[in-house]
N, C-alpha and C positions, 0 to 999 in steps of 0.2 A: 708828325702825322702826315702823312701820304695826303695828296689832292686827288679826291675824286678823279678829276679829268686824267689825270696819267695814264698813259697808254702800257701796256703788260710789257711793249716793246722798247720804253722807253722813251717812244719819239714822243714831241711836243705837241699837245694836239692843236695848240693855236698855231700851227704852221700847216696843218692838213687845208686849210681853206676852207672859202663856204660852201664849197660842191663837193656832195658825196652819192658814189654810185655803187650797190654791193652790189650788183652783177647777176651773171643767172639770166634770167631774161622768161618767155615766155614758155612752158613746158608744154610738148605736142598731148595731147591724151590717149592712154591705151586704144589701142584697135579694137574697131567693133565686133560684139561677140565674144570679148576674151573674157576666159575663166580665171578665177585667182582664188587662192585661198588668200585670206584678209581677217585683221582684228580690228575690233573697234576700238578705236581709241577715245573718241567722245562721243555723248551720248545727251541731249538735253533737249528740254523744250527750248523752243523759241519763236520769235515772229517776224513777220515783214512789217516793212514802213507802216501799213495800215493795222498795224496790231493783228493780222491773224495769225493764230499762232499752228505751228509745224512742229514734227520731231526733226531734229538737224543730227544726224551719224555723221561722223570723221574716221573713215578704214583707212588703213595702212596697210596694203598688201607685202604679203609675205613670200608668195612664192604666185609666179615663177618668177626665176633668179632675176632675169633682165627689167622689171618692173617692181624690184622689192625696194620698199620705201615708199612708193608712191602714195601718195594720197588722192581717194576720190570722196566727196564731199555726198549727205544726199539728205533730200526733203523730203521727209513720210506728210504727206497732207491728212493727215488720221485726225485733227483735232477739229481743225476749222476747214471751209472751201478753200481749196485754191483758187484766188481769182483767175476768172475769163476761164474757168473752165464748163467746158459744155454741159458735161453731165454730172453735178458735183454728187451726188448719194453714190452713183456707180463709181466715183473716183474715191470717194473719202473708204468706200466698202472697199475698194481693192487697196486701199494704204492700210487698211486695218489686218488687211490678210498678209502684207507684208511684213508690219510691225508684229502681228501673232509668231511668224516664222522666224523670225530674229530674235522675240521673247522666246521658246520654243527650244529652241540653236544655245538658248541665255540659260536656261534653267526654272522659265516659266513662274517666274517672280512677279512680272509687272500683270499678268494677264491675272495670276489668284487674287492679285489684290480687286480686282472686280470694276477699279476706277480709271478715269481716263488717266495715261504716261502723266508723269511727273518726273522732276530730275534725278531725284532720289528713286524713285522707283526703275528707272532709265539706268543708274549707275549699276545694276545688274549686266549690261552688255557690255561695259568696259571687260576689254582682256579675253575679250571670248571670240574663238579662230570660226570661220566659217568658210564657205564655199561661197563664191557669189559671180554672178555673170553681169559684165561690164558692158555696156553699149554705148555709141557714140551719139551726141544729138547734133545738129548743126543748126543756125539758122543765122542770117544776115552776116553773112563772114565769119559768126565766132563758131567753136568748137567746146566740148568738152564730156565728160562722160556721164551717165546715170545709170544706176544699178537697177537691171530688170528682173534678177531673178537671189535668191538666197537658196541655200539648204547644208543640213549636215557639212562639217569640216572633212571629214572621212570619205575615203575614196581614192582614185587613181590621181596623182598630182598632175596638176592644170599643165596644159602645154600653152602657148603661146600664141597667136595668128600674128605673123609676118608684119612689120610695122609698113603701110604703104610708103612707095618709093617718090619721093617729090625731087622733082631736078630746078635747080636755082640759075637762072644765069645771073651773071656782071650787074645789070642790070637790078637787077628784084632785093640785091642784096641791102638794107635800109642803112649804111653807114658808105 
């Protein structure tokens, strides 16, 4: 009987050491404004540290070519406040207009059922392609994106906006 720990390759893995790095490293986020058609790949309730709970989407964009695979992450605030926000009824109202449009874009499953998303009711967006507009946020040095807009998959395929050009010197490089 084969040992677990065997590597596919053969090698020993008590000799890899106690330090291990898979690589990769931090990924820039799509440029502001970009169009993408995108699937959902996951779809579920879920919450923050304080228990309030959100829809949480995982898209995978599809096209266009230079960004497919990418994943962009996103929080429907539809169920609970989002904390510290200003105006919570005029935000939970505009997540409910977006979760409507994604149910909608789904085959309008979760909205007949009449009650608030559930996971099961949510597994209706898996697999289902959309259109969706990507925008950048920034704040205190980090980066990343949030989806401002959905609709219909159908249309002229997305083009791309230019990834901004950042110059590195000697210097800036962190190794």
């Amino acid at each position: 009987m084969a040992n677990y720990w065997d590597l596919s390759d053969g090698e020993d893995i008590t000799k890899t050491g106690a330090t291990f790095e898979s690589g990769g490293g931090a990924m820039t986020p799509l440029p502001n404004d970009t169009s993408c058609i995108a699937i959902v790949e996951e779809a579920k309730v879920d919450q923050d540290r304080d228990n309030n709970q959100y829809v949480s989407l995982r898209w995978s964009v599809l096209a266009p070519a230079e960004y497919k695979n990418r994943k962009v992450f996103q929080k429907i605030w539809c169920l609970d406040e989002k904390p510290q926000q200003k105006d919570p009824i005029v935000y939970r109202d505009k997540a409910k207009r977006m979760l409507f449009a994604i149910d909608t874009n789904s085959g309008g499953k979760a909205v007949a059922s009449g009650r608030a998303p559930t996971d099961q009711t949510l597994a209706s967006f898996i697999g289902k392609q959309m259109q969706i507009k990507v925008m950048l946020w920034e704040q205190n040095g980090n980066s990343g994106n949030w989806i401002a807009a959905v609709s219909p998959k159908n249309g002229a395929a997305p083009k791309a906006k230019p990834a901004p050009k950042v110059e590195v010197g000697d210097d800036d490089i962190p190794f």
